[in-house]
C-alpha positions, 0 to 999 in steps of 0.5 A: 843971851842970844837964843841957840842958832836954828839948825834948819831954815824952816821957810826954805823947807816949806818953800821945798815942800810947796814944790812937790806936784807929783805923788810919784815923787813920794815913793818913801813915802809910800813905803814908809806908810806901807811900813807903818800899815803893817805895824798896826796889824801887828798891834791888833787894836782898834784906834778911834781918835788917831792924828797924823803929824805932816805935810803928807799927812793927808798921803799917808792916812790914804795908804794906811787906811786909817780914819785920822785927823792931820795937822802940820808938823810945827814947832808947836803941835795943835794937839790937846792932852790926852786927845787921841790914841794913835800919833804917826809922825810922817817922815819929818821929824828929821827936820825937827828943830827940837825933835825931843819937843815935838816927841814929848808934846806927842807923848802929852797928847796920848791917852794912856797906853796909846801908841806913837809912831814916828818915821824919819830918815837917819843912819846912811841917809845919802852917805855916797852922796854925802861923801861924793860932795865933801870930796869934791868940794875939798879938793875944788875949793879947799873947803867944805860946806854942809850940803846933805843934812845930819842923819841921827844914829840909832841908837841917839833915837832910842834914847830920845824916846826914852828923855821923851817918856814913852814906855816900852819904847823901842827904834829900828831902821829899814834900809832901801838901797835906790839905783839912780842913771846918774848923781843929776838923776838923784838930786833931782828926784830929792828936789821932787820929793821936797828933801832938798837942802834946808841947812840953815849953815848952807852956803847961800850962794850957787857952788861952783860948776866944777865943784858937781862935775867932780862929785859926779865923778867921784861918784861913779867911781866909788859907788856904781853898780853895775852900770848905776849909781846907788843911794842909800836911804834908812827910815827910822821906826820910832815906837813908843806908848804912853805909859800906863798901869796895864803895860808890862813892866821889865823885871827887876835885876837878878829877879829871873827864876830860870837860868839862861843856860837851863834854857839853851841847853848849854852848860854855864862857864865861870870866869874860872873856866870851870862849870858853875 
């Protein structure tokens, strides 16, 4: 049995990456890190044996602060059970062949009630540009080929962690909304950041000028302001911990000793429509 078709081509994105020169490029980075820094303060625990997962690892661990070994994003992970108390995975798990995988061998790598904290593009990532292109393509050539990567929902990510194991897991987005003088300008700056398009299904072949001037258009058409072209980016905050005996627990169904109502001062209906 023929195993299941990789859904990016792993060389092309490491051949992405290698691109990258300038720290400039990676101002998602930045903020994603920043982001992350935050959430740290908020847990108000020390962390002594922390691992960045990523080719920026190195980046991040700089503007966070934190004292942590960094190890390349693979398939396989070069981490040990029960090895460390912090994992951030930065901004790559969008990339992730097996992104369920690479969650439980983070989980497995957790001492008990350690933290994991994984960020990656998902929701609206480049819907205009996505848009922008399907349209272009279909009308040009009458047909379409995949050009931006799939962006999970959040909800979908909720779950992964869950299927991971992780405890008290919880997932939400921040959106940056990114104005560019023109589509070429975007595009660009994706190529400088190394978030090119490494779809292992993407036509290999150059597309058709006319295919870009169209988009182009498009573009300004639906999704200008104010003289420029808008990009939508949402990062996915992935929160989970290894679970532990001293982590709370929810309560049991029909287990609550206070009635909503009593709290919010209000008075409780029946389906009836009489007070209960």
């Amino acid at each position: 049995m023929d195993p299941t078709p990789a859904l990016f081509d792993q060389d092309a994105l490491s051949r992405s990456r290698a691109r990258v020169k300038d720290d400039d490029a990676l101002f998602l980075h930045k903020f994603a890190a920043s982001e992350v820094s935050e959430r740290l303060k908020d847990v108000n625990r020390r962390f002594t044996d922390a691992v960045f997962v990523g080719w920026q690892g190195a980046f991040w661990a700089r503007e966070t602060g934190v004292d942590a070994r960094v190890i390349p994003d693979a398939d396989v992970l070069d981490l040990e059970p029960e090895s460390c108390d912090l994992i951030v995975q930065c901004l790559g798990l969008h990339w992730a062949g097996d992104p369920v995988g690479q969650l439980i061998q983070m989980k497995r790598a957790l001492r008990p009630d350690g933290l994991m904290i994984a960020v990656m593009f998902a929701g609206d990532t480049l819907t205009e540009l996505r848009q922008a292109l399907t349209q272009a393509e279909a009308e040009v050539v009458g047909g379409i080929s995949p050009r931006v990567a799939p962006m999970a929902e959040l909800r979908a990510l909720g779950a992964l962690l869950q299927r991971a194991g992780f405890g008290l897991p919880v997932a939400d987005i921040e959106s940056l909304r990114v104005a560019y003088e023109t589509p070429w300008h975007l595009m660009r700056e994706l190529r400088a950041m190394g978030e090119g398009n490494v779809i292992a299904a993407r036509a290999k072949r150059f597309a058709r000028r006319e295919v870009f001037v169209r988009m182009a258009q498009i573009y300004g058409e639906q999704f200008c302001e104010d003289g420029r072209m808008m990009a939508t980016f949402e990062l996915a905050f992935l929160t989970g911990w290894a679970p532990s005996e001293t982590q709370q627990k929810p309560l049991r169904p029909g287990s609550a000793q206070t009635r909503l109502a009593d709290v919010l001062g209000v008075t409780e209906m029946g389906e009836d429509g009489k007070k209960a």
